[in-house]
C-alpha positions in Angstrom: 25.6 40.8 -29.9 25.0 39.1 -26.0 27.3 36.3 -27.4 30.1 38.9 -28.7 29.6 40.5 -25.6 30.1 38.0 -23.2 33.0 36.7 -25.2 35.0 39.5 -24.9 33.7 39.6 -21.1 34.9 36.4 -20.3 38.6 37.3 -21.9 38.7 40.4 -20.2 39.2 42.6 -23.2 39.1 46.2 -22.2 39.5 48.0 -25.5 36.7 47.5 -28.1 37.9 49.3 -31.3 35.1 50.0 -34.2 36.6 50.5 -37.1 34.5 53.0 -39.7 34.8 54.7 -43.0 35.1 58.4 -42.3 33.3 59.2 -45.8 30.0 57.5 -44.9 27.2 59.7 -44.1 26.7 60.9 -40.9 23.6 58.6 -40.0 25.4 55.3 -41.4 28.1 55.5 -38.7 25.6 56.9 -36.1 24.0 53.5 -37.1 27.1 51.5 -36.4 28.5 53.0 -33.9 24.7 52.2 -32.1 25.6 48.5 -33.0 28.8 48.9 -31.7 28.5 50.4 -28.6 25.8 47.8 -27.6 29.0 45.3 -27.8 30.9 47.7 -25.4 32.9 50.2 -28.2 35.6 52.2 -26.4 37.6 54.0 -29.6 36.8 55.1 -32.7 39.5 54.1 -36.0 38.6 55.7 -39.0 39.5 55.2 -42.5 39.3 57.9 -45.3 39.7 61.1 -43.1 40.8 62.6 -45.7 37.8 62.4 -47.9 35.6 63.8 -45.0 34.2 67.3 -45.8 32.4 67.6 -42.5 34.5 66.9 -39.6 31.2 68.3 -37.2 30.1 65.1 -38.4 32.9 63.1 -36.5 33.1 65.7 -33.6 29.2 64.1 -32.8 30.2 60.9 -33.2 33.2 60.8 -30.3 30.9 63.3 -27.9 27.3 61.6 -28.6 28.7 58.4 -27.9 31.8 58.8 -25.9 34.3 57.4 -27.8 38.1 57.7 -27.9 39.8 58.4 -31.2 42.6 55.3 -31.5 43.8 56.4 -35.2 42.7 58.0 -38.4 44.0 57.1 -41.8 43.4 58.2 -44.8 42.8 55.5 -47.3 41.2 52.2 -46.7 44.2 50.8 -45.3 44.6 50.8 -41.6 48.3 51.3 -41.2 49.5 52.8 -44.3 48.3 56.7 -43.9 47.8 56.5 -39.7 47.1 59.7 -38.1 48.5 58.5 -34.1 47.4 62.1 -32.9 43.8 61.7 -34.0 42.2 64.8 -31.8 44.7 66.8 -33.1 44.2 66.1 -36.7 40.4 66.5 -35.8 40.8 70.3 -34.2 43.3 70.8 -37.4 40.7 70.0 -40.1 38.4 71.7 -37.7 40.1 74.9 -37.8 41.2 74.8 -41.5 44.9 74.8 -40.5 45.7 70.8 -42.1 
């Protein structure tokens, strides 16, 4: 992770994207997102939204660790199903209106 680190250091690269599947359990990306944050994570991607049935679970994620949404999608491919308005279709799901 040091090595990772000081790469992207060295290049100056401000935006450190982990990419997750929303579907996982809750502890699995609290796991990752430990790992990734220790590498300098900024945003949060997430594949399968739409399988998610617990968005409080995602809500804890971006608080806990202070991490911006970039873009949800809602299969395993990035680009296909992207969501550009993430928080939105987070307080959506949230509020049972999407």
């Amino acid at each position: 992770a040091i090595e990772i680190t000081e790469a992207l250091d060295r290049n100056a690269v401000k935006t450190r994207a982990i990419v997750q599947n929303a579907s996982y359990e809750a502890d699995c990306l609290r796991e990752n997102v430990k790992r990734a944050k220790k590498i300098g994570a900024t945003h949060l991607v997430l594949t399968r939204f739409d399988q998610v049935r617990n968005v409080a679970k995602i809500w804890d994620l971006l608080i806990e660790f202070e991490l911006a949404p970039l873009f949800f999608s809602a299969d395993d491919s990035l680009l296909s199903t992207m969501r550009v308005d993430p928080l939105k279709q987070l307080a959506g799901r949230t509020l049972g209106v999407t």
